[in-house]
LOGUTOR-533822 format. One record per residue: residue number from 1; residue in three letters; x, y, z of N, C-alpha, C in turn. Coordinates in Angstrom, 3 decimals. Layout:
N
NODE  num  residu        nX        nY        nZ       caX       caY       caZ        cX        cY        cZ
NODE  NUM     ALA         X         Y         Z         X         Y         Z         X         Y         Z
...
! end
This chain:
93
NODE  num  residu        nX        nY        nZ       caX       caY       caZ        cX        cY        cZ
NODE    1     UNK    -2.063    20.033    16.401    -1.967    18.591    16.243    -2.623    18.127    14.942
NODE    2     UNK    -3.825    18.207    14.632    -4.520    17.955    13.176    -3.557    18.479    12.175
NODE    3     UNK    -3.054    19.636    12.428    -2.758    20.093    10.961    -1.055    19.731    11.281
NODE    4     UNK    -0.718    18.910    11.866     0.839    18.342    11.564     0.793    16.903    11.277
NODE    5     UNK    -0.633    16.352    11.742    -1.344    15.118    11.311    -1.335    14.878     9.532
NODE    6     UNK    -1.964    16.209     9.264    -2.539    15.971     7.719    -1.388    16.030     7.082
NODE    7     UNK    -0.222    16.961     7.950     0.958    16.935     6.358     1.402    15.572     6.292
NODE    8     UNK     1.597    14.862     7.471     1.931    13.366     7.569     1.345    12.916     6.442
NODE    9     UNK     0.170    12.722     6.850    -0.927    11.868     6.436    -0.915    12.243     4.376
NODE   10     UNK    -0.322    13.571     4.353    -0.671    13.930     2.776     1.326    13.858     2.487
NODE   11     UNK     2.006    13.638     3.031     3.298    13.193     2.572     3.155    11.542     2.639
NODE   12     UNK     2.920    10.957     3.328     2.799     9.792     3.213     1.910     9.342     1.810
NODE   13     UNK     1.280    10.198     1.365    -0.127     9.556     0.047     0.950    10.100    -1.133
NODE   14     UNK     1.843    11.116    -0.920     2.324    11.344    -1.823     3.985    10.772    -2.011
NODE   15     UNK     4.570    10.191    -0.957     5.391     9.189    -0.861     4.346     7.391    -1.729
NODE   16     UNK     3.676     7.475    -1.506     3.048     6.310    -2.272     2.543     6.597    -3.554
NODE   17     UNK     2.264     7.540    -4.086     1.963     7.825    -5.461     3.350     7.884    -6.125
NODE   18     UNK     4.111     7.695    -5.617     5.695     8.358    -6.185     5.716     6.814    -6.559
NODE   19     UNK     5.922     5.959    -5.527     6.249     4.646    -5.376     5.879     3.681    -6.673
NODE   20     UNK     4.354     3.802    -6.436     2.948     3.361    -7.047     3.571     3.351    -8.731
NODE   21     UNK     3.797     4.774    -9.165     4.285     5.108   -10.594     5.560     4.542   -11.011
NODE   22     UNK     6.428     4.266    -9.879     7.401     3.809   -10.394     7.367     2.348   -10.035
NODE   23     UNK     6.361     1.600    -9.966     5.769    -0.136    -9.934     6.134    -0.873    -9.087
NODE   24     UNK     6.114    -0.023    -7.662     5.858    -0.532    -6.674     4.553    -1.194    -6.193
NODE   25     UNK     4.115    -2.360    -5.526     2.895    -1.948    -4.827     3.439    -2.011    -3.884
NODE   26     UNK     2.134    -0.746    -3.236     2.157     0.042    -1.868     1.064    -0.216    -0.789
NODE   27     UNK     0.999    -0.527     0.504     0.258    -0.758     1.108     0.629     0.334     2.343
NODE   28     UNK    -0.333     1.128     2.614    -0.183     1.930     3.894    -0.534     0.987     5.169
NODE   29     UNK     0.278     1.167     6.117    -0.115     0.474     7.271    -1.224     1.367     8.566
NODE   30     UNK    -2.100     0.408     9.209    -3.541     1.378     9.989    -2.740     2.021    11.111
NODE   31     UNK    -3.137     3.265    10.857    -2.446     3.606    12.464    -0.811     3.769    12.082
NODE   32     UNK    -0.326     3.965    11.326     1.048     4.005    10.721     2.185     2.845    11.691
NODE   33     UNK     1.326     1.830    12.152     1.914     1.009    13.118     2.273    -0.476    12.277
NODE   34     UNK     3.394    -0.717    12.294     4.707    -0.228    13.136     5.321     0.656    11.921
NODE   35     UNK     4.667     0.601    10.567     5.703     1.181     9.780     4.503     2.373     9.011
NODE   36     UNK     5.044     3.252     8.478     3.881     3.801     7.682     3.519     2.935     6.265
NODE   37     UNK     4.772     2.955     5.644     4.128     2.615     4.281     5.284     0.672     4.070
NODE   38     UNK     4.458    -0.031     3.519     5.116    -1.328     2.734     5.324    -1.165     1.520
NODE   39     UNK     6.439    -1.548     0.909     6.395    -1.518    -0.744     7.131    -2.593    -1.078
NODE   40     UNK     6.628    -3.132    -1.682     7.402    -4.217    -2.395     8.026    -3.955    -3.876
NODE   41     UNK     9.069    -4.101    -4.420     9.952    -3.622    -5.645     9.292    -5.109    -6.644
NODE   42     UNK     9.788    -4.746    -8.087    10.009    -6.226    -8.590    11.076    -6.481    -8.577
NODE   43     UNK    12.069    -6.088    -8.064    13.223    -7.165    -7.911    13.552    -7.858    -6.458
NODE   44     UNK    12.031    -7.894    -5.983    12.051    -8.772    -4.318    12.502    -7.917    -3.204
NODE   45     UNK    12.605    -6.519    -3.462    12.820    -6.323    -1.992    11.601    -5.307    -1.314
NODE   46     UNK    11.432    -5.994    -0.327    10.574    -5.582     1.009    10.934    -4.498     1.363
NODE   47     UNK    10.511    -3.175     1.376    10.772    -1.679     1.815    10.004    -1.380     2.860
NODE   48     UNK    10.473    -0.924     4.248     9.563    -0.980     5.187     9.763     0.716     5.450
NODE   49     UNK     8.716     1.595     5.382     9.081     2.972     5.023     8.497     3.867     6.192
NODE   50     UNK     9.292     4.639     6.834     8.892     5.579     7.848     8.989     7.005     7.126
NODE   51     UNK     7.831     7.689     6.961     7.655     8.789     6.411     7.424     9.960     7.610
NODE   52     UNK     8.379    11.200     7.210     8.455    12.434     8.356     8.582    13.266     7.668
NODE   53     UNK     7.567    13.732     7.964     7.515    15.311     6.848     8.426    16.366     8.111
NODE   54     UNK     8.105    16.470     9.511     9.063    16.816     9.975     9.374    16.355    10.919
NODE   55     UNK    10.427    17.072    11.965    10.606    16.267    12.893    11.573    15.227    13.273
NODE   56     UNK    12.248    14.599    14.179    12.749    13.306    14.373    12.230    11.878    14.293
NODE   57     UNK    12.973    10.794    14.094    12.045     9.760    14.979    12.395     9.807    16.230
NODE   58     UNK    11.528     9.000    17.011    11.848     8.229    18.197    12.591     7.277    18.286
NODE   59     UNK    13.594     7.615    19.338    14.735     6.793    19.139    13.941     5.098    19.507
NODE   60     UNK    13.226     5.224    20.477    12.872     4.112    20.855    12.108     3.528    19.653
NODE   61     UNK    11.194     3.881    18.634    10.579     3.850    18.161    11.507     2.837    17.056
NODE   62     UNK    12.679     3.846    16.396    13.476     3.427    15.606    14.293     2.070    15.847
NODE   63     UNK    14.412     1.867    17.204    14.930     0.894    17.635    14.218    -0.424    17.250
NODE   64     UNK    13.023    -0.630    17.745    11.678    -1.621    17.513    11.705    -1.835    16.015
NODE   65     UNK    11.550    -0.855    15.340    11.284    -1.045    13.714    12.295    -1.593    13.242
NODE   66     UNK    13.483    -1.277    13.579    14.792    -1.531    13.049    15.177    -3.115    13.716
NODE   67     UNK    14.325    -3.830    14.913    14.373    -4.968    15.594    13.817    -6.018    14.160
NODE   68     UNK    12.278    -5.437    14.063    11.558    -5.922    12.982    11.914    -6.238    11.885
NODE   69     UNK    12.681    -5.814    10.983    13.462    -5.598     9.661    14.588    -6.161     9.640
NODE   70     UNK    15.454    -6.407    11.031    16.237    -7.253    10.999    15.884    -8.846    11.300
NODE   71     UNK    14.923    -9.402    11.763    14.275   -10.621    11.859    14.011   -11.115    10.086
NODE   72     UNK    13.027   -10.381     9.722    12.684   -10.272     8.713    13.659   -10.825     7.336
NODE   73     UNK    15.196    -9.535     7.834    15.900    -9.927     6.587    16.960   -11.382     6.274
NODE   74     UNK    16.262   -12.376     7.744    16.552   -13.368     7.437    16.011   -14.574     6.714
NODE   75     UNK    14.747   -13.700     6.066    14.175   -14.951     5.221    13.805   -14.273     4.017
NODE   76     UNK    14.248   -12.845     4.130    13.502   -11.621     3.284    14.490   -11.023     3.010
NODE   77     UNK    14.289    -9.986     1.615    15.238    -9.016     0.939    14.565    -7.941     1.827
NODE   78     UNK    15.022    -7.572     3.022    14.116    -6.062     3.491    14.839    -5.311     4.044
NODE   79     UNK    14.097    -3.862     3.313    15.285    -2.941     4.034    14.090    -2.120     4.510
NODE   80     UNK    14.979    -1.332     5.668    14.341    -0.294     6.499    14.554     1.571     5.924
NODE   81     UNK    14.030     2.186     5.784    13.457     3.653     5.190    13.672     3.994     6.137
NODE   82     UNK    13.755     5.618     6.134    13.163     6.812     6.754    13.363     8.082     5.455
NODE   83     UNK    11.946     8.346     5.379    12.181     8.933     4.060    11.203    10.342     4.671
NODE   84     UNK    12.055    11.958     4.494    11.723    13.024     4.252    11.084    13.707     3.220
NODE   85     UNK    10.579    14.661     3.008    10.578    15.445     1.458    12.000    15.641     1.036
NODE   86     UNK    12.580    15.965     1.489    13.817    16.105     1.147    14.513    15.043     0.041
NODE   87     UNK    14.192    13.926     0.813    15.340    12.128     0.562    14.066    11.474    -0.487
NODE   88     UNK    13.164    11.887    -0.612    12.071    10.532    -1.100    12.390    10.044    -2.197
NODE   89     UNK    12.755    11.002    -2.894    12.929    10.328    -4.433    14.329    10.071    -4.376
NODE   90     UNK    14.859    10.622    -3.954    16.379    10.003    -4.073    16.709     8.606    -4.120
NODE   91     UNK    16.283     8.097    -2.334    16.322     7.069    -2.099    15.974     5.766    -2.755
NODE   92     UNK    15.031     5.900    -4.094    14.628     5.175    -4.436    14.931     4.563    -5.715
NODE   93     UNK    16.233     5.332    -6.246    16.756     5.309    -7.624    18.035     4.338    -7.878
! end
């Protein structure tokens, strides 16, 4: 459990250093609840980011977040993430 914790915990710091450099600001959320990471772009959009180094989400989980983000993108530019090692940088280009 710890050591599937830390890759989280060290993909997520390195999903935000990625971000960070390319002039995002980044705010990690406590407890990765409800989202792990916030980023805001300068061209206004709200990135609400679920980071998985492995693994699935929870469907239920995905459901709730994806509830959130759609409320949201009625007053907000926001989109919803799920970003791997795989997808991270991709996604963001």
């Amino acid at each position: 459990m710890v050591r599937s914790y830390r890759k989280g915990y060290y993909f997520e710091n390195r999903v935000r250093r990625f971000l960070e450099e390319k002039g995002y600001i980044v705010f990690r959320c406590s407890r990765s609840k409800p989202f792990d990471l916030i980023a805001f772009s300068n061209d206004g959009v709200i990135y609400f980011i679920e980071c998985k180094y492995t693994g699935r989400i929870n469907k239920i989980q995905r459901y709730f977040q994806e509830k959130i983000v759609d409320e949201l993108k009625k007053n907000f530019n926001a989109k919803y993430v799920v970003v791997s090692p795989k997808n991270y940088k991709k996604i963001f280009f």
